[in-house]
C-alpha positions in Angstrom: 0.0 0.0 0.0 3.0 2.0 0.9 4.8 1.6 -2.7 1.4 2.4 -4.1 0.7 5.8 -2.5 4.5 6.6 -3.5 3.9 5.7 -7.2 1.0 8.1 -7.2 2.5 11.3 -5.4 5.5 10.6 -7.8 2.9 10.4 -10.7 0.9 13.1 -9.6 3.8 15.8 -8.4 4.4 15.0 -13.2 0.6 15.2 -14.1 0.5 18.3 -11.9 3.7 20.1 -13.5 2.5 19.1 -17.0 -0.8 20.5 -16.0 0.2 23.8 -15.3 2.4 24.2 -18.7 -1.0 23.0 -20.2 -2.9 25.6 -18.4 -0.6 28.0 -19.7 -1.4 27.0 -23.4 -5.1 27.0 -23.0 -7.2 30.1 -23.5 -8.9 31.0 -20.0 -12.4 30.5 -21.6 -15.0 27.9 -20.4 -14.1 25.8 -23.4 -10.4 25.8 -22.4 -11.7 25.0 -18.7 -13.8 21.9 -20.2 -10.4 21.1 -22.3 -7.7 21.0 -19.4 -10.3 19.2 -17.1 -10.6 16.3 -20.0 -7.1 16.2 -20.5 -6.5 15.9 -16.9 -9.1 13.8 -15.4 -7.8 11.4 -18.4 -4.4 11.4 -17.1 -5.1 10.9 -13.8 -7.4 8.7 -13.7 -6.7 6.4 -16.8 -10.4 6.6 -17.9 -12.8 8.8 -19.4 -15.3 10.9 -17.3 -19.1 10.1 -17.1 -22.2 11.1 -16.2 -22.1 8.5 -14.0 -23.0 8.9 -9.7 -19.5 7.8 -9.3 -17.3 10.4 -6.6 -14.6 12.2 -9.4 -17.3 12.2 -12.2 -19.0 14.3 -9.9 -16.9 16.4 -8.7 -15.9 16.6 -12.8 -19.4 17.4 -13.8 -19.2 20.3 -10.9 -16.3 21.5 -12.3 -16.9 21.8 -16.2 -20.7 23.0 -16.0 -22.2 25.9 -14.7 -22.2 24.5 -11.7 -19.6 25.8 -10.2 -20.3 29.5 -11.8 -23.4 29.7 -9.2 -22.5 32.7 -7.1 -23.1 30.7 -3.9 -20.1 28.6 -5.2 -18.0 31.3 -5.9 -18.9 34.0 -3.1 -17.7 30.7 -0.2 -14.4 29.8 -2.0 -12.9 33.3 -1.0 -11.7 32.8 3.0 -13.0 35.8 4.1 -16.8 36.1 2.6 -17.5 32.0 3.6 -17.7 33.4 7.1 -20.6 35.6 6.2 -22.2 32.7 4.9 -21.9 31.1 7.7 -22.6 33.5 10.0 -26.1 33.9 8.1 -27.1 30.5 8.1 -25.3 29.3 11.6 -24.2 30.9 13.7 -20.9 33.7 14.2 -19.8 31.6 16.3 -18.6 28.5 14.4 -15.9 30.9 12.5 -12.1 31.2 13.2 -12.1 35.6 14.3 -10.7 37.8 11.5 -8.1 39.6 13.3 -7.3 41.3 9.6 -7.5 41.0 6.1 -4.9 43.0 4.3 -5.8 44.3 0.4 -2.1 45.2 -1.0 1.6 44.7 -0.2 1.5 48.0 1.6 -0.7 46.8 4.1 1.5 43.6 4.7 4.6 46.1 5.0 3.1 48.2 7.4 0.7 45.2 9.7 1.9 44.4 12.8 0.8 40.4 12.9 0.5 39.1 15.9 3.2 36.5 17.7 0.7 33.4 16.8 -1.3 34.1 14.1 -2.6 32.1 10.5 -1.9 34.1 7.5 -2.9 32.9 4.4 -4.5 33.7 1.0 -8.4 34.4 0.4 -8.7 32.9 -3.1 -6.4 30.4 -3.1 -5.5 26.9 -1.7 -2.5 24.9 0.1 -0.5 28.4 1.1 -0.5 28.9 4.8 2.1 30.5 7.4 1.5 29.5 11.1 3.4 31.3 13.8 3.2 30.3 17.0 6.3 32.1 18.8 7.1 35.8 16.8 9.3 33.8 14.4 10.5 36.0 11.5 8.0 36.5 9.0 9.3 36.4 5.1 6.9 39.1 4.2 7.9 39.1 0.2 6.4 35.6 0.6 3.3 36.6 1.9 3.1 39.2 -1.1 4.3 37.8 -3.7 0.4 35.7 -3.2 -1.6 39.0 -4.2 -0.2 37.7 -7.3 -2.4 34.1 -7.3 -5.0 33.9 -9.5 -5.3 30.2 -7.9 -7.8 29.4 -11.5 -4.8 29.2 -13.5 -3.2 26.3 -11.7 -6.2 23.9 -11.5 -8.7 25.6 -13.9 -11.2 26.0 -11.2 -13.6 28.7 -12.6 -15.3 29.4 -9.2 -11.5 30.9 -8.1 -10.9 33.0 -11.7 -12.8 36.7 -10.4 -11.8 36.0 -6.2 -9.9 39.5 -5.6 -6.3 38.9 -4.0 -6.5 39.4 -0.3 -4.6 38.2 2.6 -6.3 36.9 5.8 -4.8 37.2 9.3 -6.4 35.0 12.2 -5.6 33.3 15.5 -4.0 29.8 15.8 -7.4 27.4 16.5 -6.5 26.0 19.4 -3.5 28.3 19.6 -1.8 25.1 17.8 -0.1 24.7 15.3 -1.2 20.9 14.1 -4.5 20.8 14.2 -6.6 18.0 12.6 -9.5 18.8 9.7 -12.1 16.9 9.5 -13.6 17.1 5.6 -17.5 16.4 5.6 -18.1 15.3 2.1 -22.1 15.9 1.6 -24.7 14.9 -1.2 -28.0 17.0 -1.3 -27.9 18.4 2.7 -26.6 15.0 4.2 -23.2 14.3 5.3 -22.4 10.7 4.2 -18.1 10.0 5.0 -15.5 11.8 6.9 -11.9 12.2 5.5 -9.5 13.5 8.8 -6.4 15.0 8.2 -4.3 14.2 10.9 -0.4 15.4 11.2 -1.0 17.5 8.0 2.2 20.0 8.7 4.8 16.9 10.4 4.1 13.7 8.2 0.8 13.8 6.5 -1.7 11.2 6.7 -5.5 10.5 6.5 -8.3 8.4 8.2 -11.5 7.9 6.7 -15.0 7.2 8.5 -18.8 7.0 7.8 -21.0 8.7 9.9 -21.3 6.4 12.5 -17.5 6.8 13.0 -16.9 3.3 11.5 -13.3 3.3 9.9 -13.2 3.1 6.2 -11.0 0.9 4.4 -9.7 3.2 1.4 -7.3 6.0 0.8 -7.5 9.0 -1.0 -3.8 10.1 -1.9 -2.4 10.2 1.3 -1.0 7.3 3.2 -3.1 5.9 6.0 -2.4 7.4 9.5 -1.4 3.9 12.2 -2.7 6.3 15.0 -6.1 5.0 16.7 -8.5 8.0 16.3 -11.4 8.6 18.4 -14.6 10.0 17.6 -14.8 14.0 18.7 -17.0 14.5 21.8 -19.2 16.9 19.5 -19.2 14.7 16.3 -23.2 14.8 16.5 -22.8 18.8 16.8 -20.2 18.4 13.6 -22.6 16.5 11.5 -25.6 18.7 12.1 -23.1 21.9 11.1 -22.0 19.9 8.1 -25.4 19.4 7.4 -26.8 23.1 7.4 -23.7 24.5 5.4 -24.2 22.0 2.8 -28.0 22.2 2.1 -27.8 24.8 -0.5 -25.3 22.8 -2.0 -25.5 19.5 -4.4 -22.2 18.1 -3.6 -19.9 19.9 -1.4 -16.9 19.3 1.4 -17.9 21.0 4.5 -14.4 21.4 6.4 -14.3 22.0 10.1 -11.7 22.1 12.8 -12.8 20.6 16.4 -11.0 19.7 19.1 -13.8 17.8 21.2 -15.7 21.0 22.3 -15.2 24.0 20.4 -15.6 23.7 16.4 -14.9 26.1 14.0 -15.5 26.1 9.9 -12.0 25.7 7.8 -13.8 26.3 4.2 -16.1 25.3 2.2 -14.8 23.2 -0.8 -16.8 22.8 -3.9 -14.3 20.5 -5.9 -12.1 18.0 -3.7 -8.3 17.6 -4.9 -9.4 19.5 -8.4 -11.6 16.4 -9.3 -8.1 14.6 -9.5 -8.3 12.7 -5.8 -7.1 9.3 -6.7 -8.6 6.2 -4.4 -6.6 3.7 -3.0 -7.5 0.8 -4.0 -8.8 1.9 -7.1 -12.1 -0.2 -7.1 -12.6 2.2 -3.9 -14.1 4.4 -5.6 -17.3 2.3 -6.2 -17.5 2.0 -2.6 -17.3 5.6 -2.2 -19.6 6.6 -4.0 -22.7 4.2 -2.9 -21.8 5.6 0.6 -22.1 9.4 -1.3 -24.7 8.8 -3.5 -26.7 5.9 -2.8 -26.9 3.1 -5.7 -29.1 5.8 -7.4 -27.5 6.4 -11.0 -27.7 9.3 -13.9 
């Protein structure tokens, strides 16, 4: 299983530099979107896309239909404004504060962020800086990401008109390795659970229904060996997973908790770019009964 996984990061870390010279070469139209996502979801996943109720067609169909131009869609993917959707649905509560969000590189100059602090991009994904002690901060870092226009990398057309902003916020927890838990929903109901666990030391993943029965599949990470025990508030996590998703066909509903308190991560309308490969393969199947039902298109 081990050799496996490392076959498919190797393979991926290719597919995803080839992608991005691809991206380059394609016009930024929703033709070129429906293009790259073809070409992709081919090499990825060794098989043509359907119409099918199977878990990456889904996500596929999200992605190259107007799906994922609903301005629900797009107004969540930006960090700052899915807190005003949750707030008007939830509660204020379940976000992570806003201690700042900066608009321009003048603003990071001049901010004084806190000792422990989250900084991180509103309209893009996988950049983060976590300070826990007043380490040094490379600020040219944090601006060079008002350049992102995080579309280009994945063609993901719900990120292409997100303005460039930077979000400051507490640590959650005030730690700095915190697990996620990723509520994958179909139609309001939250049907598996995908848990990050180690995500900034050694990354690995855990997967359960909604009964908290371990799941025996993989979705491009390696399998944590840790035993993992259900949250004390996993019935309070399912019912938030459940009213953030309603408005929603398929969505990931991401939350942090630590057994208590729980806060909202994001809201993620197309998990791993539609390119999440399963391990095993046949997994997939599996997958998606437990998403979908054995209800087809």
């Amino acid at each position: 299983m081990t050799d496996k996984i490392a076959v498919q990061k190797y393979f991926g870390n290719i597919v995803l530099a080839c992608s991005r010279i691809l991206s380059s070469l394609i016009p930024e139209n929703r033709f070129g979107d429906r293009v790259f996502s073809y070409i992709t979801f081919l090499v990825r996943h060794r098989r043509l896309p359907t119409k099918k109720l199977i878990f990456n067609d889904v996500l596929y169909q999200i992605k190259t239909t107007d799906e994922i131009l609903n301005p629900l869609r797009i107004f969540v993917s930006d960090k700052e404004f899915v807190k005003l959707y949750v707030k008007a649905i939830l509660d204020d509560k379940y976000n992570v504060p806003t201690i700042a969000v900066l608009e321009n590189e003048d603003q990071v100059d001049s901010f004084n962020f806190p000792d422990a602090c989250c900084i991180k991009p509103t309209q893009a994904s996988g950049r983060v800086i976590l300070r826990k002690k007043g380490e040094d901060l490379n600020r040219d870092e944090i601006k060079k990401w008002f350049s992102i226009n995080y579309y280009r990398i994945g063609r993901e057309a719900n990120y292409k008109t997100l303005k460039p902003k930077v979000i400051v916020e507490p640590l959650v927890f005030n730690n700095k390795n915190v697990e996620d838990f990723k509520f994958f929903c179909f139609n309001g109901e939250p049907r598996f659970i995908q848990v990050d666990i180690d995500r900034y030391i050694n990354h690995t993943r855990k997967f359960f229904d909604t009964n908290w029965k371990e799941l025996d599949f993989l979705i491009v990470y390696p399998k944590s060996d840790k035993p993992f025990a259900k949250p004390n508030n996993f019935d309070e996590m399912l019912s938030v997973a459940k009213v953030l998703s309603k408005n929603f066909s398929m969505i990931r509903v991401d939350l942090y908790s630590d057994g208590n308190q729980l806060y909202i991560s994001e809201l993620t309308n197309v998990s791993e770019n539609a390119c999440g490969n399963f391990i095993p393969l046949k997994a997939e199947i599996e997958a998606s009964k437990l998403l979908f039902g054995n209800r087809n298109r």
